[in-house]
C-alpha positions in Angstrom: -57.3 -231.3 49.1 -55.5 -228.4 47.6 -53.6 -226.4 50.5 -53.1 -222.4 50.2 -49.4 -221.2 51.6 -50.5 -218.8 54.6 -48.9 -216.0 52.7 -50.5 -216.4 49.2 -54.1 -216.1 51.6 -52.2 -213.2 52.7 -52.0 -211.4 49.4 -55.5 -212.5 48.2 -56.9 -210.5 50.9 -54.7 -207.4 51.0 -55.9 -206.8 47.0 -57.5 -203.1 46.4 -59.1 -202.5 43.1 -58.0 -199.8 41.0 -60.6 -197.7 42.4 -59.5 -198.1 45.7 -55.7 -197.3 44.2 -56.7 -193.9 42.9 -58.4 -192.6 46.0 -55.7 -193.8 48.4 -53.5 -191.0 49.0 -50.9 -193.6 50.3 -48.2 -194.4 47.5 -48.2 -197.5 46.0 -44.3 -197.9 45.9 -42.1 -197.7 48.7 -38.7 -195.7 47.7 -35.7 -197.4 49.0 -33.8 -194.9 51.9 -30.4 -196.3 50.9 -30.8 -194.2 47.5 -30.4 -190.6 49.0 -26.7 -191.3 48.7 -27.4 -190.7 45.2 -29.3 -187.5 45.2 -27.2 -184.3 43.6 -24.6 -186.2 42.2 -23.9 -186.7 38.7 -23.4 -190.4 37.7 -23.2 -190.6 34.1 -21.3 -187.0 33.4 -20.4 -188.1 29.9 -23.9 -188.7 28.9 -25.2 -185.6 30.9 -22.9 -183.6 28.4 -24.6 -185.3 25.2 -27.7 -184.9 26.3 -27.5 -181.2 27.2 -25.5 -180.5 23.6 -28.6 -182.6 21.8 -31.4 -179.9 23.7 -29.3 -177.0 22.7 -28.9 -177.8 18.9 -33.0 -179.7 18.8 -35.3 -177.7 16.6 -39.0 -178.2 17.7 -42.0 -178.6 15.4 -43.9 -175.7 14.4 -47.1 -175.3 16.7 -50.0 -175.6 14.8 -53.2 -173.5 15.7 
């Protein structure tokens, strides 16, 4: 006889549908605390300074109405 690990049995009956998922006004992710050390700084300073030269030189498509 095939035996289930108690924790697989676990997971089997913790599964929502995606029903359930979009009325749940619980996220589905957890955001890790640790990463606040991160929040305001500028890691990549270089690439910040491409990226912001590539906005001010893009030329957007004409709106059509």
């Amino acid at each position: 006889m095939l035996q289930w690990p108690e924790r697989a049995l676990c997971n089997i009956a913790v599964m929502k549908t995606v029903e359930e998922l979009n009325k749940s006004k619980i996220p589905i992710v957890r955001i890790d605390p640790s990463l606040e050390q991160y929040q305001g700084k500028i890691l990549f300073p270089e690439k910040l300074a491409k990226a912001n030269e590539m906005l001010k030189t893009a030329k957007l498509p004409k709106r059509k109405n």
